[in-house]
N, CA, C and O atoms as CSV, one atom per row, in Angstrom:
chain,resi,resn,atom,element,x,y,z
A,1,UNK,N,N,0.841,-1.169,0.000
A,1,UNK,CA,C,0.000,0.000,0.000
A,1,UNK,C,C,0.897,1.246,0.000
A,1,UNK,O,O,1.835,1.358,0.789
A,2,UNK,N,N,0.567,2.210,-0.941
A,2,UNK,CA,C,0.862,3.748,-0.865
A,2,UNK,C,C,0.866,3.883,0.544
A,2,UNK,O,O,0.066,3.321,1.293
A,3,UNK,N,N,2.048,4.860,0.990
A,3,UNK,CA,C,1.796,5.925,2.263
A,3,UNK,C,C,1.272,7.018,2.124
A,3,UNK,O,O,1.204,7.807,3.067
A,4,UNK,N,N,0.758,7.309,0.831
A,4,UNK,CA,C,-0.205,8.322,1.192
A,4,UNK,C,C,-1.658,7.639,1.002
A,4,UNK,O,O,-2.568,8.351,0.578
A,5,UNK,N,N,-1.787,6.928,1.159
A,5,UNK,CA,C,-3.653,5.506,1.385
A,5,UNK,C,C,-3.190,4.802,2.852
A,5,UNK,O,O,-3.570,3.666,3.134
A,6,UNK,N,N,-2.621,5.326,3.450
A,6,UNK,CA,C,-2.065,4.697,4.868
A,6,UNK,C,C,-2.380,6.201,5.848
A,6,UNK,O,O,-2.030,7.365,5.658
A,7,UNK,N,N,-3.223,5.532,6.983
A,7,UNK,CA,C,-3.231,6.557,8.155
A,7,UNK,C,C,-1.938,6.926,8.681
A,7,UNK,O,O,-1.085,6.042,8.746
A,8,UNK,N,N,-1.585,8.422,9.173
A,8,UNK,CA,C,-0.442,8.810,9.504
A,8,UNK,C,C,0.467,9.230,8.141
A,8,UNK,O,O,1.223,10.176,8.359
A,9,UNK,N,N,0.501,8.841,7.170
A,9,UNK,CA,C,1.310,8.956,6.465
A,9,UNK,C,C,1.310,10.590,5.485
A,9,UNK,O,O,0.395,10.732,4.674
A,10,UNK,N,N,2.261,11.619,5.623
A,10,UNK,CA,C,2.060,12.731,4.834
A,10,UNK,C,C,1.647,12.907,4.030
A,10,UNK,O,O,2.089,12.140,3.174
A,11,UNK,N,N,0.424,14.016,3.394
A,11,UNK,CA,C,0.342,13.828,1.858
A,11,UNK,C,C,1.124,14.473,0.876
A,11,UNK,O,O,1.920,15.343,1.228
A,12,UNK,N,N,1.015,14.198,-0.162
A,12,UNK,CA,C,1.464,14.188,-1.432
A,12,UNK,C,C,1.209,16.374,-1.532
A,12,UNK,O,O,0.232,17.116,-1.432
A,13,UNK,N,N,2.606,16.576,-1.755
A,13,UNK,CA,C,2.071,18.052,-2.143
A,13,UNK,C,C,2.595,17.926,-3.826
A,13,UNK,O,O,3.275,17.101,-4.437
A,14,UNK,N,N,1.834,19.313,-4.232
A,14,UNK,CA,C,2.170,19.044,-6.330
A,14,UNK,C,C,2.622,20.837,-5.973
A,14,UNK,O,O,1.875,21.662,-5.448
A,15,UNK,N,N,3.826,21.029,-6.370
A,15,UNK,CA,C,3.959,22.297,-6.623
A,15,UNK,C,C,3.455,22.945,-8.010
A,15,UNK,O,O,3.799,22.365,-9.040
A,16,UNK,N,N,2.715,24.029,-8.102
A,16,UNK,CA,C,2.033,24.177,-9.312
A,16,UNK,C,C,2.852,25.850,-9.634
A,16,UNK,O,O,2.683,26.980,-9.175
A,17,UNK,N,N,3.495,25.424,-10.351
A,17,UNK,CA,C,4.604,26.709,-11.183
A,17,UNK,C,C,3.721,27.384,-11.680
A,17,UNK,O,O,3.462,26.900,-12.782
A,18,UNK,N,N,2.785,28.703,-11.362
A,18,UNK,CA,C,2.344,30.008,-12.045
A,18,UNK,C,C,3.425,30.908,-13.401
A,18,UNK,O,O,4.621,31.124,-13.594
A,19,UNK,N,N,2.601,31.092,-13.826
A,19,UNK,CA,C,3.355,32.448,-14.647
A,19,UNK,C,C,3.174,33.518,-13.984
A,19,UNK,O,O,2.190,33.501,-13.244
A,20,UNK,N,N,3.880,34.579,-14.000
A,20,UNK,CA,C,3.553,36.379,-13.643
A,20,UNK,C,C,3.532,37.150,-14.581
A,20,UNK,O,O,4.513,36.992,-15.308
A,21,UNK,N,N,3.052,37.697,-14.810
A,21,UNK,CA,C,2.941,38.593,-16.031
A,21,UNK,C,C,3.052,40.405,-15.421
A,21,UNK,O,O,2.524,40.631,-14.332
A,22,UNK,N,N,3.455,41.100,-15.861
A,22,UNK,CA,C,3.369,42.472,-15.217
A,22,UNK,C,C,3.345,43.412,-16.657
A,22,UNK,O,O,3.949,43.155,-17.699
A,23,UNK,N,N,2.703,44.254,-16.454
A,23,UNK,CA,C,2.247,45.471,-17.731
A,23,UNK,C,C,3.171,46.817,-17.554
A,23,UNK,O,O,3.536,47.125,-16.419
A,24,UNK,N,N,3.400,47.305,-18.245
A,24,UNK,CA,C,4.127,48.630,-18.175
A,24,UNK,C,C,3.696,49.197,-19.901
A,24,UNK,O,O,3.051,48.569,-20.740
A,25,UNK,N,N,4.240,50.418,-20.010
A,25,UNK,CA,C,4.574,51.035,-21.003
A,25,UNK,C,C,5.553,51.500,-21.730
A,25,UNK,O,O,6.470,51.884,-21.005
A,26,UNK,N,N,5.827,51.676,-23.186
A,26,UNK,CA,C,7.437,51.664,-23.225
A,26,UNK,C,C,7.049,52.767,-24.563
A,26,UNK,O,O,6.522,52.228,-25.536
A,27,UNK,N,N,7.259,54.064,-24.625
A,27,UNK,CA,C,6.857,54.785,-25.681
A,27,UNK,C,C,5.067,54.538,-26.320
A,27,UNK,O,O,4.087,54.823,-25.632
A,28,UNK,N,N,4.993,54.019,-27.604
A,28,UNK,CA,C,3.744,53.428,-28.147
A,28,UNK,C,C,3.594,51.597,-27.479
A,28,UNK,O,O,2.538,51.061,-27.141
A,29,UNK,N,N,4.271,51.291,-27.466
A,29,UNK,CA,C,4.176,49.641,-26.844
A,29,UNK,C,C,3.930,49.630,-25.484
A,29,UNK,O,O,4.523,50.124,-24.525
A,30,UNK,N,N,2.836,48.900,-25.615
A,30,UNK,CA,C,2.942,48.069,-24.007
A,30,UNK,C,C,3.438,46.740,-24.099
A,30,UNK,O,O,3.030,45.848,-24.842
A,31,UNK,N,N,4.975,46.669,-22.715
A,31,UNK,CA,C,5.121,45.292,-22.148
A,31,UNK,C,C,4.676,44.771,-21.213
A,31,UNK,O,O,4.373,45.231,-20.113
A,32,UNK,N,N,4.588,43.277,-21.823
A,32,UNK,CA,C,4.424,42.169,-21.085
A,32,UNK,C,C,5.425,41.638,-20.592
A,32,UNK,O,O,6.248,41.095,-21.329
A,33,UNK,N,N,5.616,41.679,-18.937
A,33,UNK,CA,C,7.142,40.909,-18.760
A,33,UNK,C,C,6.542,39.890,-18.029
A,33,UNK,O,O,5.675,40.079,-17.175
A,34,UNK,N,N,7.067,38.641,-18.406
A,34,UNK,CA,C,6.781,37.560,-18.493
A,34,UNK,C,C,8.019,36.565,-17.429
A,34,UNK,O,O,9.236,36.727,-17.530
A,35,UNK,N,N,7.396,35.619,-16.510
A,35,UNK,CA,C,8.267,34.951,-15.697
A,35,UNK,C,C,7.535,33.902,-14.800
A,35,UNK,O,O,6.817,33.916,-13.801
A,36,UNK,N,N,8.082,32.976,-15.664
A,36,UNK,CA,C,8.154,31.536,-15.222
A,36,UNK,C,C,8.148,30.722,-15.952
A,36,UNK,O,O,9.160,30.734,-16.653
A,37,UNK,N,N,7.227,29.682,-16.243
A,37,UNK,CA,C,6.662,28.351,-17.221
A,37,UNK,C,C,6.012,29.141,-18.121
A,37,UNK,O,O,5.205,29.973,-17.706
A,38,UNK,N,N,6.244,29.010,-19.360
A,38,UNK,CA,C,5.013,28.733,-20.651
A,38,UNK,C,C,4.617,27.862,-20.980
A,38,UNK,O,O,4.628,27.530,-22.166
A,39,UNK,N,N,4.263,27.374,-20.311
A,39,UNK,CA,C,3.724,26.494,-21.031
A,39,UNK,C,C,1.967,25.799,-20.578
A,39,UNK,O,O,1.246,26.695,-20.139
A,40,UNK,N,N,1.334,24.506,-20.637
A,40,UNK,CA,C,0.157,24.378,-20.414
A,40,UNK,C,C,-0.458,24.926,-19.219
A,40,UNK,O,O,-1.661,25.187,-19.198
A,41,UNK,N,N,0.310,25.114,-18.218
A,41,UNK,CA,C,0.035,25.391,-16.867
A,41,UNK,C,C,0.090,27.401,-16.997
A,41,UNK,O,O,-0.738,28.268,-16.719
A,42,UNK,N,N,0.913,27.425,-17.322
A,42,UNK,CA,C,1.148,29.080,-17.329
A,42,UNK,C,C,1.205,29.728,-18.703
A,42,UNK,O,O,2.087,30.581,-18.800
A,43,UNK,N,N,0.538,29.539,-19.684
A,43,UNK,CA,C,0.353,29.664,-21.117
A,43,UNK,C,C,-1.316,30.429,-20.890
A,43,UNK,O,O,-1.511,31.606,-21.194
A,44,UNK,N,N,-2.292,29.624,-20.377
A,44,UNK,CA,C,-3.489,30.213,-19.776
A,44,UNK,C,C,-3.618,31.900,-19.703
A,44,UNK,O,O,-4.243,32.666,-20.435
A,45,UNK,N,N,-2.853,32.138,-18.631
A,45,UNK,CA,C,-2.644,33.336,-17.750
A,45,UNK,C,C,-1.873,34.143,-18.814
A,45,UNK,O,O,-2.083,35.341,-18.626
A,46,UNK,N,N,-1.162,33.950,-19.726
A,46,UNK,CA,C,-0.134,34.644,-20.450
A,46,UNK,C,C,-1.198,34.849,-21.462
A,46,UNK,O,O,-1.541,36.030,-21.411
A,47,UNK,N,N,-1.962,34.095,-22.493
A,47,UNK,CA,C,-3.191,34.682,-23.205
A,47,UNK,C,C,-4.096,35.333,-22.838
A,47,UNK,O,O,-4.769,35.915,-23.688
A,48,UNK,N,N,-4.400,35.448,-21.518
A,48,UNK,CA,C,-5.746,36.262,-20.871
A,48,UNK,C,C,-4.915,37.905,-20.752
A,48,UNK,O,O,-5.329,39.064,-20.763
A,49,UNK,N,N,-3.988,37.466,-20.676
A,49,UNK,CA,C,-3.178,39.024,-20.441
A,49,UNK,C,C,-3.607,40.076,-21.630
A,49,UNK,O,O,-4.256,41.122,-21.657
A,50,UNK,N,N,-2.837,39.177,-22.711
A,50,UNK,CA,C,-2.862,39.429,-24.541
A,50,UNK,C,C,-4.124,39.785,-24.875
A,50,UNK,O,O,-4.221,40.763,-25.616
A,51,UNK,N,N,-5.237,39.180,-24.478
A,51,UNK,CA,C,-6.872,38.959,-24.749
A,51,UNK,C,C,-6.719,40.654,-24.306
A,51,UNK,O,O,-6.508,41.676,-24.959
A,52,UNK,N,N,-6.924,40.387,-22.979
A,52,UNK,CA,C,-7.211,41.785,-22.477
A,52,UNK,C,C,-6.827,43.075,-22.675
A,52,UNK,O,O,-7.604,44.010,-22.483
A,53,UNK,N,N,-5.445,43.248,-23.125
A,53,UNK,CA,C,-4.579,44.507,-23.792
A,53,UNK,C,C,-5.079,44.151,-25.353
A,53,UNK,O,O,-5.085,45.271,-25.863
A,54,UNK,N,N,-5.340,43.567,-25.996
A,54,UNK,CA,C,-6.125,44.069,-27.363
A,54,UNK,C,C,-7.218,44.481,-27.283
A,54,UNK,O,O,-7.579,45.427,-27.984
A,55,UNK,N,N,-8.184,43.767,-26.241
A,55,UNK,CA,C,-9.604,44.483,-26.209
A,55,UNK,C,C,-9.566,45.812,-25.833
A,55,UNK,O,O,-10.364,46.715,-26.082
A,56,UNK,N,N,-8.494,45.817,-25.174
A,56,UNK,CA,C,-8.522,47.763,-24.643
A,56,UNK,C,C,-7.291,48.383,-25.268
A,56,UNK,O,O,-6.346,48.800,-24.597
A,57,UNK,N,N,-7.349,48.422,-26.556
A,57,UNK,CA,C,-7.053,48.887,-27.338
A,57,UNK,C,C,-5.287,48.783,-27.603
A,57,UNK,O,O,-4.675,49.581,-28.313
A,58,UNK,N,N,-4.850,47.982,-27.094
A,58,UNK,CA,C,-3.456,48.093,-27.207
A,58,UNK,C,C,-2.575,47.020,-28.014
A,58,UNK,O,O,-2.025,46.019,-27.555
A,59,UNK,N,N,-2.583,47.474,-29.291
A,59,UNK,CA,C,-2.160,46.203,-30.272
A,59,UNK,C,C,-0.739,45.913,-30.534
A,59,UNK,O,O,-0.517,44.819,-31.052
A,60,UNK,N,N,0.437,46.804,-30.236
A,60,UNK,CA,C,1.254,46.972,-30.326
A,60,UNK,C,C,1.803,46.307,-28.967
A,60,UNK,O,O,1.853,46.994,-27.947
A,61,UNK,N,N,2.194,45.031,-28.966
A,61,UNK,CA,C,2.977,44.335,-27.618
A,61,UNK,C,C,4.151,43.877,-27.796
A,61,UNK,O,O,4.548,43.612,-28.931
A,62,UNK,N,N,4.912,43.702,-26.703
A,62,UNK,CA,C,6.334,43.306,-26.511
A,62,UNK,C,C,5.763,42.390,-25.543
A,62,UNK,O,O,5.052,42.789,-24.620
A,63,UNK,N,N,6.108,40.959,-25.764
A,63,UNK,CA,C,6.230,40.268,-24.512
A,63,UNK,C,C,7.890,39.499,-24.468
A,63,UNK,O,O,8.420,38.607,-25.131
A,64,UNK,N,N,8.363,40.424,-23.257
A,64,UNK,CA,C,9.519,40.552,-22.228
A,64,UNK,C,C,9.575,39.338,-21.754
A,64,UNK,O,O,8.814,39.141,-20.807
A,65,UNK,N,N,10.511,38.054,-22.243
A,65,UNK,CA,C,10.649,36.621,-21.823
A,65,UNK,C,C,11.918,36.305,-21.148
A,65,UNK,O,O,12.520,35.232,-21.190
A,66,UNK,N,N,12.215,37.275,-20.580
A,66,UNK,CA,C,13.797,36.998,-20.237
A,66,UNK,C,C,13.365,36.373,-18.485
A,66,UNK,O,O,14.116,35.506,-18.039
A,67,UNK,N,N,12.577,36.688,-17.890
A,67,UNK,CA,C,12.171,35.475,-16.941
A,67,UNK,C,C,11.685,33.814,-17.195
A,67,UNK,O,O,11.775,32.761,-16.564
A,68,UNK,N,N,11.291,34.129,-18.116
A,68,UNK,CA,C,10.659,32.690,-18.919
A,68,UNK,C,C,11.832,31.649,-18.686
A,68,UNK,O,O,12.918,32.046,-19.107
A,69,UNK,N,N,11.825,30.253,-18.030
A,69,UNK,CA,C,12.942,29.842,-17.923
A,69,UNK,C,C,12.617,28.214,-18.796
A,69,UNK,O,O,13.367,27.256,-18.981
A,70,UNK,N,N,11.405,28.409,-19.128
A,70,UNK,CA,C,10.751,26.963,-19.881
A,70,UNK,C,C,9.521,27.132,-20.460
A,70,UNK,O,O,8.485,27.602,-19.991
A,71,UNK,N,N,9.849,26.549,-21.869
A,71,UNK,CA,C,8.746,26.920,-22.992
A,71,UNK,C,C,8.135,25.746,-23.875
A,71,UNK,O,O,8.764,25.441,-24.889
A,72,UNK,N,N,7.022,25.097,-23.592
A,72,UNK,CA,C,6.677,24.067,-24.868
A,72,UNK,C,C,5.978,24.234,-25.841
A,72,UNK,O,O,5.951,25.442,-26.073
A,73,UNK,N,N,5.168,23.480,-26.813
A,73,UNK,CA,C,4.685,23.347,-27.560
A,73,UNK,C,C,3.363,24.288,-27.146
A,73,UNK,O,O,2.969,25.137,-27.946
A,74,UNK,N,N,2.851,24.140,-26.153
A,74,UNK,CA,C,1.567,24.984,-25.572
A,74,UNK,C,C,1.964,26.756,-25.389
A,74,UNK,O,O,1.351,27.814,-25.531
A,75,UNK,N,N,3.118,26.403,-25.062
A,75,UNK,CA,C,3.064,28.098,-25.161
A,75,UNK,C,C,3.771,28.652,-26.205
A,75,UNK,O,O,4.075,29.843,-26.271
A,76,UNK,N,N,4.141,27.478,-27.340
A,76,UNK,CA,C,4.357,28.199,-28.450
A,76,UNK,C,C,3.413,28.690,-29.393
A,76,UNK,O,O,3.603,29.523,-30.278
A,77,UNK,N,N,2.068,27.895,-29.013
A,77,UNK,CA,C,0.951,27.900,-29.341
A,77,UNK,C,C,0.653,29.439,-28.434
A,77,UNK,O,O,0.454,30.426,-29.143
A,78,UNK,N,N,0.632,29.579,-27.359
A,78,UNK,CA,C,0.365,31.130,-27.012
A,78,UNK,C,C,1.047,32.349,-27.565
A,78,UNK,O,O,0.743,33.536,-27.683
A,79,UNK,N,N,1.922,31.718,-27.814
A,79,UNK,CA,C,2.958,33.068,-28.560
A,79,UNK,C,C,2.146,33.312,-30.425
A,79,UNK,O,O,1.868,34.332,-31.056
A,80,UNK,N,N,2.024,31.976,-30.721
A,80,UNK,CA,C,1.608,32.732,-32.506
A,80,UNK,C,C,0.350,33.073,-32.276
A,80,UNK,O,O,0.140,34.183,-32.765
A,81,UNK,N,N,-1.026,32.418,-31.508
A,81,UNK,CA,C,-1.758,32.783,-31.146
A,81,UNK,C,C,-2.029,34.997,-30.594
A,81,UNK,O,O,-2.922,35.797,-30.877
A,82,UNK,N,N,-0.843,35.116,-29.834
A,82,UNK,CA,C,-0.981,36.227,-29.578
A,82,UNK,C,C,-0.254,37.177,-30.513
A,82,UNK,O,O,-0.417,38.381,-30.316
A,83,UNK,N,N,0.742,36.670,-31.779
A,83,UNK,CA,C,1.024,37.502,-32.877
A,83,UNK,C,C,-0.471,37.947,-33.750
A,83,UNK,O,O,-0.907,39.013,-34.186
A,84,UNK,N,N,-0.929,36.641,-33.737
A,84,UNK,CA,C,-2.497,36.766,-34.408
A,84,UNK,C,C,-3.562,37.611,-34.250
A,84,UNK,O,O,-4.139,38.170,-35.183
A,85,UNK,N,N,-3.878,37.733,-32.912
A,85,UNK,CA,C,-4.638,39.094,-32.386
A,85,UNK,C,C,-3.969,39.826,-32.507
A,85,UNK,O,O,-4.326,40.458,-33.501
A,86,UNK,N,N,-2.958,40.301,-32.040
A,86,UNK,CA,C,-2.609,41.569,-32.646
A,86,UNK,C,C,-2.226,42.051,-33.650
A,86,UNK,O,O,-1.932,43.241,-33.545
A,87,UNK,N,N,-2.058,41.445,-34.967
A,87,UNK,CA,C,-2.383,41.879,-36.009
A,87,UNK,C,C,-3.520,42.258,-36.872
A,87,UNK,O,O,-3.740,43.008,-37.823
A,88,UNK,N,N,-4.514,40.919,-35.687
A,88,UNK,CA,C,-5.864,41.001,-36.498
A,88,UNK,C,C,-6.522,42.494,-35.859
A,88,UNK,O,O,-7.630,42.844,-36.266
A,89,UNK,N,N,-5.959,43.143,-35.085
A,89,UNK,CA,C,-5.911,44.549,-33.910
A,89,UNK,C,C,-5.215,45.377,-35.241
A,89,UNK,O,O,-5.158,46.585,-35.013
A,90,UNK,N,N,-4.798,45.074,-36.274
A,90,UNK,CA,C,-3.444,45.819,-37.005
A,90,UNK,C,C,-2.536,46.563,-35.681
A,90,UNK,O,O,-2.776,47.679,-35.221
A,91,UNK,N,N,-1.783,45.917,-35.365
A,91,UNK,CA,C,-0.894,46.028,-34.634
A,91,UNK,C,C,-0.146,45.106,-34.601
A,91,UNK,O,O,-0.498,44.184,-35.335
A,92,UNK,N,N,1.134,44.881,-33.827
A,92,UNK,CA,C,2.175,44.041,-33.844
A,92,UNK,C,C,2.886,42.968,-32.492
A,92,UNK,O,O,2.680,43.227,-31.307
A,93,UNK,N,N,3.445,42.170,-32.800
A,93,UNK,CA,C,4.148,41.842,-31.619
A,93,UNK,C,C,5.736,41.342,-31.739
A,93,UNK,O,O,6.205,40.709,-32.685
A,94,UNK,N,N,6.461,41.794,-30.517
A,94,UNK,CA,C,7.714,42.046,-30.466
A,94,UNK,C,C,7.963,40.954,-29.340
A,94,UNK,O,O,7.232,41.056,-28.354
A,95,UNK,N,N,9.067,39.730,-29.350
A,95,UNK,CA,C,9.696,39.363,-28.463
A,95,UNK,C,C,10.770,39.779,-27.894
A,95,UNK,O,O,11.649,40.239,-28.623
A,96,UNK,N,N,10.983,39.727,-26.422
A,96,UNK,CA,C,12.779,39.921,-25.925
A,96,UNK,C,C,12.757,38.433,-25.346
A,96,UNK,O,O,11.939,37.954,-24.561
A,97,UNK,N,N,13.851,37.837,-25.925
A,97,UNK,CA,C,14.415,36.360,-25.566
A,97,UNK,C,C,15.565,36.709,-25.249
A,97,UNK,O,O,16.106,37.492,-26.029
A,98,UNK,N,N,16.324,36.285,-24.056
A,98,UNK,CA,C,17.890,36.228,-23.602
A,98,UNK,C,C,18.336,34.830,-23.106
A,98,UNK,O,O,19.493,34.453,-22.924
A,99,UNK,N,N,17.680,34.435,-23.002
A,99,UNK,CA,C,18.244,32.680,-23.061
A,99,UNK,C,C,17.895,31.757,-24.031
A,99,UNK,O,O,16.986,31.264,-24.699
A,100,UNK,N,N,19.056,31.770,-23.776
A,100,UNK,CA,C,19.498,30.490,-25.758
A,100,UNK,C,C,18.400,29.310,-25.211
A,100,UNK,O,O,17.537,29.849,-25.904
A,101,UNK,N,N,17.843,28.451,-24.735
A,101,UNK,CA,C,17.412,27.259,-24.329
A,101,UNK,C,C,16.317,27.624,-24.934
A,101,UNK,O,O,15.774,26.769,-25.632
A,102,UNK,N,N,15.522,29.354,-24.810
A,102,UNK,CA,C,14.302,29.675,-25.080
A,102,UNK,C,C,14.543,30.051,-26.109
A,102,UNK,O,O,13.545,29.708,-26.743
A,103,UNK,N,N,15.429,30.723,-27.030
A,103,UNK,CA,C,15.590,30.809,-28.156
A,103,UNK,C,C,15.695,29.642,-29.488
A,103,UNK,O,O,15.308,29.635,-30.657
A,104,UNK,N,N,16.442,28.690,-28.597
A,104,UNK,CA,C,16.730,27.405,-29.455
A,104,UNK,C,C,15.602,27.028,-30.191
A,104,UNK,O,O,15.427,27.038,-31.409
A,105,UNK,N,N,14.658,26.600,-29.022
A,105,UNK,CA,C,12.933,26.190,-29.306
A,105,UNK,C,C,12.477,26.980,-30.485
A,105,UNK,O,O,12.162,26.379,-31.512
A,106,UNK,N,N,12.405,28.522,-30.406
A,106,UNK,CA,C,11.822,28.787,-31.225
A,106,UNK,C,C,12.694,28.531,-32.908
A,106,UNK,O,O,12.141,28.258,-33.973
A,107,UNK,N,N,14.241,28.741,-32.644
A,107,UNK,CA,C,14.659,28.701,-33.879
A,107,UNK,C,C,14.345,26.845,-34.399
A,107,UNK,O,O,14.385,26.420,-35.554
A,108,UNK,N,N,14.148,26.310,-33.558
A,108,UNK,CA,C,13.630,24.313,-34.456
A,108,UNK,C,C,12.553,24.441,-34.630
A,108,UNK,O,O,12.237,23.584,-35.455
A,109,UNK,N,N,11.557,25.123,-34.303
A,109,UNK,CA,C,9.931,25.438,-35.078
A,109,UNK,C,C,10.105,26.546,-36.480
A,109,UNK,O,O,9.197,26.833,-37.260
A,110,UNK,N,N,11.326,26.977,-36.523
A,110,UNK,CA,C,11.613,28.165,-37.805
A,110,UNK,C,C,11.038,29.953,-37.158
A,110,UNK,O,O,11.308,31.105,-37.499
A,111,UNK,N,N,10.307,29.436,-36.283
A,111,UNK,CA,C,9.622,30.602,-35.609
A,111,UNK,C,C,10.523,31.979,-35.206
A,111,UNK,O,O,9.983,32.989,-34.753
A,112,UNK,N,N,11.374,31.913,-35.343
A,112,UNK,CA,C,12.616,33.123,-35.403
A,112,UNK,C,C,12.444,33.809,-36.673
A,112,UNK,O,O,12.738,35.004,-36.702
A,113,UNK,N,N,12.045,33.281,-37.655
A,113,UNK,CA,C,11.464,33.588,-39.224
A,113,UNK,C,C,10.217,34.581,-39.051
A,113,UNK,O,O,10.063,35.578,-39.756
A,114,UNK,N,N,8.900,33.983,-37.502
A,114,UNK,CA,C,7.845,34.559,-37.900
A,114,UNK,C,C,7.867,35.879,-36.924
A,114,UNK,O,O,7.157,36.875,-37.064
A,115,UNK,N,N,8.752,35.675,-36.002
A,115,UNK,CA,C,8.836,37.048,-35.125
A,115,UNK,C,C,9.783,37.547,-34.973
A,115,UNK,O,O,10.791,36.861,-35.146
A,116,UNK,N,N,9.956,39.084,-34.548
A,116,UNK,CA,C,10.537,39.829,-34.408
A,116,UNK,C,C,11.222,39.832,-32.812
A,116,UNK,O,O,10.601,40.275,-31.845
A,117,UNK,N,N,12.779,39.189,-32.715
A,117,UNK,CA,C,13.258,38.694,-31.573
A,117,UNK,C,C,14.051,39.625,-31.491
A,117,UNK,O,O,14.550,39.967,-32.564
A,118,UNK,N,N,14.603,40.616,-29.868
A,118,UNK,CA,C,15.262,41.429,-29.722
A,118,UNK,C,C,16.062,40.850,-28.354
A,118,UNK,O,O,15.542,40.002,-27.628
A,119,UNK,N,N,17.053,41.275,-28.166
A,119,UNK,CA,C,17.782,41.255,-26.645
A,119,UNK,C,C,17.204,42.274,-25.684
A,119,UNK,O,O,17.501,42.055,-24.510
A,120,UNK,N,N,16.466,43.307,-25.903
A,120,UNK,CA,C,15.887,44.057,-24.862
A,120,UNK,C,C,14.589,44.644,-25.439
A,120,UNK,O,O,14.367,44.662,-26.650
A,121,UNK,N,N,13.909,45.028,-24.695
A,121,UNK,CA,C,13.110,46.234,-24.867
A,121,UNK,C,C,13.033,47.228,-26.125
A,121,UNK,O,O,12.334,47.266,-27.137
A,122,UNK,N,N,13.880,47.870,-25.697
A,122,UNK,CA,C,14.128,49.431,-26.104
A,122,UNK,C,C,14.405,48.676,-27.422
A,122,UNK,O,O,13.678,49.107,-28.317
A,123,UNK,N,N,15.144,47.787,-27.782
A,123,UNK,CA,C,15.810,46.888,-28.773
A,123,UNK,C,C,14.586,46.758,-29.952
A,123,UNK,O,O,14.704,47.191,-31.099
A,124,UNK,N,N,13.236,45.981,-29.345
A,124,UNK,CA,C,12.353,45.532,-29.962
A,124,UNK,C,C,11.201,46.572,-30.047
A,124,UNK,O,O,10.341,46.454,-30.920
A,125,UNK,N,N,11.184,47.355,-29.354
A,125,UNK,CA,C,10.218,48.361,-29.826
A,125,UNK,C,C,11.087,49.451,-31.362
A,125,UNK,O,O,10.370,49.585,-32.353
A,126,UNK,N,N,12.345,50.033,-31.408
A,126,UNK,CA,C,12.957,50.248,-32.605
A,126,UNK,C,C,13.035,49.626,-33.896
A,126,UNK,O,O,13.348,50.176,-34.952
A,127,UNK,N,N,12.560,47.817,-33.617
A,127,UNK,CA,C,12.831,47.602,-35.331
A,127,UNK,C,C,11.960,47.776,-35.653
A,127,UNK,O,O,10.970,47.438,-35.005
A,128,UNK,N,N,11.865,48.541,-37.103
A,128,UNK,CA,C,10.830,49.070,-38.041
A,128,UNK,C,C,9.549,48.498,-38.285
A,128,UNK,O,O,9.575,47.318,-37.938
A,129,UNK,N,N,8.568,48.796,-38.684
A,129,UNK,CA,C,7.396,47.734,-38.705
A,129,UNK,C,C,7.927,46.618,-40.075
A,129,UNK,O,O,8.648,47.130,-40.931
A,130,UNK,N,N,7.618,45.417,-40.197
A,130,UNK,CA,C,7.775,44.655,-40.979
A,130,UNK,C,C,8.576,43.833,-40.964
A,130,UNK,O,O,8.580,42.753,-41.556
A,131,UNK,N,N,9.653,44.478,-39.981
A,131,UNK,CA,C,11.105,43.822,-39.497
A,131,UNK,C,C,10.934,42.369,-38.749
A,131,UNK,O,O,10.133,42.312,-37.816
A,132,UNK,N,N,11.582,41.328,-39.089
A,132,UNK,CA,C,11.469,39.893,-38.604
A,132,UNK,C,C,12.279,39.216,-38.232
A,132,UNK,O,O,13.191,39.877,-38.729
A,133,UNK,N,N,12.938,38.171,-37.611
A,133,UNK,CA,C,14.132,37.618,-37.300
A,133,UNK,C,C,15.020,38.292,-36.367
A,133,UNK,O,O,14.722,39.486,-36.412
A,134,UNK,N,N,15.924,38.110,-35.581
A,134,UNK,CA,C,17.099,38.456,-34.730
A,134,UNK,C,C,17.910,39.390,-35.343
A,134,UNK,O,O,18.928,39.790,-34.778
């Protein structure tokens, strides 16, 4: 028998890794700085963000991933997902990636092709509209 189906025996804790998301402004862009998991668990919370800054009018986003320390298939799915509204907003979206592990991912999906990847901020709000790749 399990010790946790046994009287006395401790239970089972599940640590459940959140995302944080925090809003600011950066000239015409609003960032999203982003920190923790992207993925199924914290991918959720990272689209409701996106949802909500297009409905109120803000199409032009940077989401700030340099906290991001793990990214899958689900939140790569949040990331083109949220290029999508905001274009369908005619507006844009800008990544900052600083770790290669999170960069890697996107460059084996080709996805470095579909967005506009900067080392900072200030970095990714400057490239021109249309501008794509690193």
């Amino acid at each position: 028998m399990a010790c946790a189906a046994r009287p006395g025996c401790p239970a089972a804790t599940v640590t459940v890794v959140q995302i944080i998301v925090h809003t600011h402004e950066h000239g015409s862009w609003t960032v999203l700085t982003v920190a923790g998991e992207l993925d199924v668990v914290g991918g959720p919370d990272l689209r409701q963000h996106v949802m909500s800054a297009t409905q109120n009018g803000q199409s032009k986003l940077v989401l700030d991933l340099t906290g991001v320390d793990f990214i899958d298939s689900f939140g790569l799915g949040v990331l083109v997902g949220a290029l999508k509204r905001t274009r369908l907003a005619n507006g844009d979206l800008r990544l900052v990636i600083t770790e290669p592990r999170i960069l890697r991912v996107l460059e084996l999906c080709d996805l470095d092709r579909v967005f506009v990847i900067a080392e900072s901020v200030a970095d990714a709000a400057a490239v021109p509209a249309g501008g794509v790749g690193t």
